[in-house]
C-alpha positions, 0 to 999 in steps of 0.5 A, a space after each residue: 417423916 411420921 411428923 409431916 405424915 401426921 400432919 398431912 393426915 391431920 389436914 384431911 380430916 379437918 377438910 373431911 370434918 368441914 367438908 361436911 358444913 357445905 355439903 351435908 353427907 347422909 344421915 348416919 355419916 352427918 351425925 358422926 361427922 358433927 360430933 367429930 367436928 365438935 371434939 376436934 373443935 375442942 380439945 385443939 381449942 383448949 390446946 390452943 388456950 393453954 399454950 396461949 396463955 402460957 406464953 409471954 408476950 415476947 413469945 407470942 410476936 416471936 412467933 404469931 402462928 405457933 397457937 393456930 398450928 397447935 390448933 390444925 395439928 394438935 399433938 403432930 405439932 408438939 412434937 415438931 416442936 420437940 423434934 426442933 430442939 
C-alpha cells in the first residue's frame, strides 16, 4: 500500500513539475519548479542509466519498460521490485 501511494505521489509532481512547462506559474513558484524539474530530471536519469546499463540484453526485452518506471517512480519502483521477490 505505502508503495502504490508513493507512486501515486510521485505522479503528481511529476505533472506539478511539467505542468509548469505549458503554463508557467508566478515568478517565485516557476523558479522552484524548474529546478525542481531539473533534478528530478537528473538523478531518475541516472537512475535510469545504471539500471540500463547493467542489465543483459536478455533482460532488457524480458522486460522493456523496467528503466522508464525507474525513470517516473524512482526509489518507489525499486522496492516493488523488492517487494515481488
Amino acid at each position: 500500500m505505502f508503495i502504490f501511494i508513493g507512486k501515486v505521489l510521485y505522479s503528481l509532481v511529476w505533472l506539478f513539475l511539467v505542468f509548469n512547462l505549458i503554463y508557467p506559474y508566478p515568478h517565485p513558484a516557476n523558479v522552484v519548479a524548474n529546478i525542481g524539474l531539473i533534478a528530478f530530471t537528473v538523478i531518475h536519469g541516472l537512475q535510469a542509466w545504471m539500471l540500463h546499463s547493467t542489465m543483459t540484453n536478455q533482460e532488457k526485452q524480458q522486460d522493456k519498460f523496467k528503466v522508464l518506471r525507474l525513470f517516473l517512480f524512482g526509489v518507489f519502483e525499486s522496492l516493488s521490485w523488492k517487494d515481488k521477490k
